[in-house]
N, C-alpha and C positions, 0 to 999 in steps of 0.2 A: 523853447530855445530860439534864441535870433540870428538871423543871418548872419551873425561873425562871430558864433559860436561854430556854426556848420562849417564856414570858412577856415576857422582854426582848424578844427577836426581833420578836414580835405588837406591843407597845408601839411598838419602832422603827418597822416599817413603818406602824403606825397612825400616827405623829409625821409620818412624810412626807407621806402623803398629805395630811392636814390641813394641811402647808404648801401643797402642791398646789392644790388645792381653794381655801385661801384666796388666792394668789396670781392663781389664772385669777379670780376675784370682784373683788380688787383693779383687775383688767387691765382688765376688762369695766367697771368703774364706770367708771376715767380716761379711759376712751376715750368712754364716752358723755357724759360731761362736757364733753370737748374739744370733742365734735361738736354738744354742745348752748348753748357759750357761743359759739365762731367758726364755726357750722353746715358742718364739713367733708363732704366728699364720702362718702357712702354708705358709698363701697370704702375697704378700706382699705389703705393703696398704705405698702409697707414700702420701707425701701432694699434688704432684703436682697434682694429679690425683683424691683427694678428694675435692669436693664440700662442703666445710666447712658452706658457707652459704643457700646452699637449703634446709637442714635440718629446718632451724630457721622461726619462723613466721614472719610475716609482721611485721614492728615497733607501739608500740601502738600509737592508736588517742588520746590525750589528751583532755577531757571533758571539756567544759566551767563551767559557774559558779552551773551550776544543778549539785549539790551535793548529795552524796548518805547517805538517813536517817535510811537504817537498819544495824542494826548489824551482817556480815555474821561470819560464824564458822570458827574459824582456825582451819585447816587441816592440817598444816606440824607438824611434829615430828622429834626425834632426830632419828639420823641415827648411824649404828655400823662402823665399820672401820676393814674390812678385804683385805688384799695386793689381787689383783689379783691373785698372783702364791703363796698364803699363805693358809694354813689348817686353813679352814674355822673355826677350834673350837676353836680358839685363838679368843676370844673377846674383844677388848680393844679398844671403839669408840676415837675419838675425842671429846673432852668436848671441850664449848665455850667459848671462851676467847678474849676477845678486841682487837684487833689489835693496835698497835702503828705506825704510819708514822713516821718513822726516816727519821731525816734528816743530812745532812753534813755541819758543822758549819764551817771547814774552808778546801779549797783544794779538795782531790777527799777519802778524809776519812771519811764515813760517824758515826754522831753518833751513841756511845750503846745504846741499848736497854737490860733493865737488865730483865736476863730470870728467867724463874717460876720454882719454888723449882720440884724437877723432883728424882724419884727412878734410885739408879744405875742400869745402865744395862749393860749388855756384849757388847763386839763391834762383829760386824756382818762379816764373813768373805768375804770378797770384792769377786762379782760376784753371791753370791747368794741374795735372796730375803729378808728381815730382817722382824723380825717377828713386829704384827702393837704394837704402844708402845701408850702412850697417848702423848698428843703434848705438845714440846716445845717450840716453838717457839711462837711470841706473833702472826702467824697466824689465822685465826678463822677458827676455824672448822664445823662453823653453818653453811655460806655461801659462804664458800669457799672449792674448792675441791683440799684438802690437798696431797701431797707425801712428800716423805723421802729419799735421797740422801744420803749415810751414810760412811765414813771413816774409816781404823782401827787407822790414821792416819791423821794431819794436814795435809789439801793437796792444794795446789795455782793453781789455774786452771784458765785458760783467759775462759771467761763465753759469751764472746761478740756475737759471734756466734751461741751458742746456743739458749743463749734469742732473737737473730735476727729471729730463725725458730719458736719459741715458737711464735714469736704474728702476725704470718700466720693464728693463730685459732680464730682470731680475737676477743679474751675473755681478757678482764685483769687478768694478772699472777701478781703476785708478787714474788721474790725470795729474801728468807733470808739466811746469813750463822752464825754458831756458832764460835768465833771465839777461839785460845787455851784458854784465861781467864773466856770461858763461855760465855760471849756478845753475843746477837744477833744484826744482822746490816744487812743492804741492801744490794744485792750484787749489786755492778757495772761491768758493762760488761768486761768497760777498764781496769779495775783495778784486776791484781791477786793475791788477797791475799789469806792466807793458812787460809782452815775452816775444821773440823773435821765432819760438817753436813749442810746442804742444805735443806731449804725445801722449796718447792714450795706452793702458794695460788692457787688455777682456780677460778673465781668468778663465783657461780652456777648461776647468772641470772643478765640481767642489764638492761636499757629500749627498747634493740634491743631483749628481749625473753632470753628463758632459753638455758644453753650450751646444745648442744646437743650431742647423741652416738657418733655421727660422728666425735665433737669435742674433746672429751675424748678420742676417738682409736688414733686421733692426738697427742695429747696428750703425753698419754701413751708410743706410740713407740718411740717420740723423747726423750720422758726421758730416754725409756731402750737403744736407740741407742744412746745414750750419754753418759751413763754407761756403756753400751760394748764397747765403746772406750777409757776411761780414766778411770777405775774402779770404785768400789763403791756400796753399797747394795742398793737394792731400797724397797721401803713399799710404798702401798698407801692406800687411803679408797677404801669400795665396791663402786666399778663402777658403779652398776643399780642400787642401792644404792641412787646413787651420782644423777641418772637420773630423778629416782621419787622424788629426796628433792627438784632436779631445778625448776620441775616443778610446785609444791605444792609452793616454796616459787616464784617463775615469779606469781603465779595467786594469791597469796594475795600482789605481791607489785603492781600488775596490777590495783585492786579493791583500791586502794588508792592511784594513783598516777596522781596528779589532777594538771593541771596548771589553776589557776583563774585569767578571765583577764578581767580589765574594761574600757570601752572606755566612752570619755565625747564628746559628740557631739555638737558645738555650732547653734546658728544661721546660715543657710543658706544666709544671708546678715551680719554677724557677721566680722568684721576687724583683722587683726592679733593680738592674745592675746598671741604672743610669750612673752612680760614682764610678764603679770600678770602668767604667767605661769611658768617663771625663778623665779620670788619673791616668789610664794607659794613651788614653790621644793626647793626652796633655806631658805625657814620660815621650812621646815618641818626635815630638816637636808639630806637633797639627795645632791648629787655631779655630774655635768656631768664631764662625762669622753668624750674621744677624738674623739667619735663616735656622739656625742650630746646629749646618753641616759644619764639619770637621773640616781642613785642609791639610794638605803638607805643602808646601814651595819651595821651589831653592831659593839661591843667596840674591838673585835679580828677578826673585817676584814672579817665580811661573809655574803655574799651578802640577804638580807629581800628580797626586791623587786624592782621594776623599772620603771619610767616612759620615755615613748618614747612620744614627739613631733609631732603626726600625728597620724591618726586611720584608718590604713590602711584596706583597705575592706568596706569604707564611701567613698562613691563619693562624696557625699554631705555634707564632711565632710573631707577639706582638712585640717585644721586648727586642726584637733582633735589631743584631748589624750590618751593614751592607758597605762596603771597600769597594772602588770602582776605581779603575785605571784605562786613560784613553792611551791606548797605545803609541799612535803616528804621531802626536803630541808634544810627545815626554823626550826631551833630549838625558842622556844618560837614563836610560829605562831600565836596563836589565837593574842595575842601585837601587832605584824607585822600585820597581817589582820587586825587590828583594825587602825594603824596608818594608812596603804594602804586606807582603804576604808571611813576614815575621811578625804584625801586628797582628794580625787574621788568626794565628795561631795562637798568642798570647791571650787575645780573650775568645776563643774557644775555651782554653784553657780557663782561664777565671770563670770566667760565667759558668762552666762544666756543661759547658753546649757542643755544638758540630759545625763544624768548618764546610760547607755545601760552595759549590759553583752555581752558575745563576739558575739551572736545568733539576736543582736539589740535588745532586749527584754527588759526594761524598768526596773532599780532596784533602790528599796525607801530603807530606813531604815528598814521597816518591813521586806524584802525578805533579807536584809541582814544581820538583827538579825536571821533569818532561817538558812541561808548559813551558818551562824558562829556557832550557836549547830552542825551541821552536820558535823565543823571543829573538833570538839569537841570531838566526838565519832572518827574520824578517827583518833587524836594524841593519842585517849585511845588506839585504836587497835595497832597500832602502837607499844604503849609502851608495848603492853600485851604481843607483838610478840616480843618482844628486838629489835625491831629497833628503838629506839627514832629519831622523827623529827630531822634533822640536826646534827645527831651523825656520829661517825665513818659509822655503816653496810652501814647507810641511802645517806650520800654521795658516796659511791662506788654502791649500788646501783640502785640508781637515778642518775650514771651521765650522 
């Protein structure tokens, strides 16, 4: 090699490090920055480094048809709404308000959502914390763990990457913006359009348990280190706050969140009763889809219940049937439970097999008239808690 070979080489290496070098200087300034406009915590708590899901309990077991006949207390309560880096004597919770699924009718515009009459307030001056206001957006603030992104200005920001580190926390977020005519709309990542407000949904609990501390300090830092890089005021709800309502609402949708499922066992020498089995799903208005399973739906497309072709977990029952109904799911259920378990019955009958619960255990009419008061009380609780069977809360948190 010649002397301006060696020379390149020395150049090269010297080129990197000086990136080096200036990037750790870069790193170190933004970060004392961040900590010096929204006073973060000391440490500094990465995702890479947080165990998002050790925190979380095991996923729940789903109860067969043993249904639960008493009535327990509901426990959760509404919760206040103070910013983390806010004086605490500002009180001004989030009230509950239905969410809306917008969607995009054509191209990558999604529809308005036309927002709730709201008192003026001052704009916030970008970098500090905004004081909590009550909510605009059609987020809910029962179940969801609310913040506030705020503008003094319409501002277009590509969002793609942020919401790619947000669902590292492995919680459904949802993100709204306000748009200048007032609209609320979904934000899409690809898309940057100019919003004058942002808010985020956390969903406090879903069938994998409640968010946990660990998830919200997640959380939290990628919102502020999202706002110390593009500006903007932030507000959120109290954090422990936000911890004890997860938990309270995880263990009342825990205590009601029942998959009922019934299997028809035929004769042990019994022949293929795959027709009599396609004419009675196909009498009762179910459709198989592409997988072979059977459905029922109502009139807007939402799934009642389902019949599969085989009862898996029966040795001695290849030929079986298996009905399953998700309970918290199903808007008008006791209907649904009644056509499910009128079907259950009818090919018992054809096939000249047995009508078992998921545990083999042998179910008549009488144990089903049981099971179905026991339905009964649970869509009461349900509605008592605002979560109607198959409503907005119920599907985000039952999915």
């Amino acid at each position: 090699m010649t002397s301006l070979h060696y020379t390149l080489i020395a150049l090269g290496i010297g080129l990197v490090a000086v990136v080096m070098i200036y990037n750790v200087f870069q790193e170190r300034r933004s970060r004392k920055q961040a900590e010096r406009i929204f006073n973060l915590r000391d440490e500094d708590v990465s995702l890479g480094n947080l165990h998002l899901n050790d925190a979380l309990p095991e996923s729940r077991i789903e109860p067969s048809i043993e249904l639960l006949d008493e009535d327990m207390p509901d426990r959760d309560g509404p919760g206040e709404m103070d910013g983390p880096a806010v004086d605490a004597a500002a009180p001004s919770p989030f009230s509950a308000a239905m969410p809306t699924e917008a969607a995009a009718e054509a191209g990558e515009v999604p529809a308005p959502v036309a927002p709730p009459a709201r008192p003026a307030t001052p704009a916030p001056v970008a970098g500090h914390v905004a004081q909590p206001m009550a909510p605009e957006s059609p987020l809910d603030g029962e179940v969801e763990y609310v913040a506030r992104l705020r503008y003094t200005q319409a501002t277009a920001i590509l969002f793609a990457p942020f919401q790619e580190t947000l669902r590292r926390i492995s919680k459904p977020i949802r993100m709204v913006g306000r748009r200048d005519d007032g609209a609320w709309e979904p934000v899409l990542g690809h898309s940057a359009r100019p919003y004058d407000t942002i808010e985020l949904g956390l969903l406090l609990a879903d069938r994998s348990g409640p968010v946990s501390e660990v998830q919200l300090d997640a959380f939290h830092q990628r919102l502020y280190e999202f706002a110390a890089e593009h500006g903007g005021a932030v507000s959120c709800q109290d954090k422990a706050e936000a911890v004890e309502r997860a938990r309270t609402l995880d263990a009342f949708c825990a205590e009601v969140d029942m998959l009922i499922g019934l299997n028809v066992i035929p004769p042990a020498d019994a022949g293929s009763g795959g027709r009599s089995i396609r004419d009675l799903a196909t009498q009762a208005g179910l459709v198989q889809g592409v997988d072979g399973t059977y459905s029922l739906r109502d009139e807007a497309g939402r799934l009642l219940f389902t019949l599969t072709d085989g009862a898996p977990g029966h040795d001695e029952a290849p030929h079986g049937v298996t009905l399953l109904f998700d309970v918290p799911r199903v808007a008008a259920g006791l209907a649904a439970f009644d056509r499910m378990t009128a079907l259950g019955l009818q090919l018992a009958e054809r096939l000249g097999g047995r009508l078992v619960d998921d545990g083999g255990r042998p179910v008549s009419r009488a144990s089903l008239d049981k099971d179905r008061k026991s339905l009964e009380v649970i869509y009461a609780r349900m509605a008592a808690r605002g979560i109607p069977a198959g409503g907005d809360r119920a599907l985000r948190l039952f999915a």
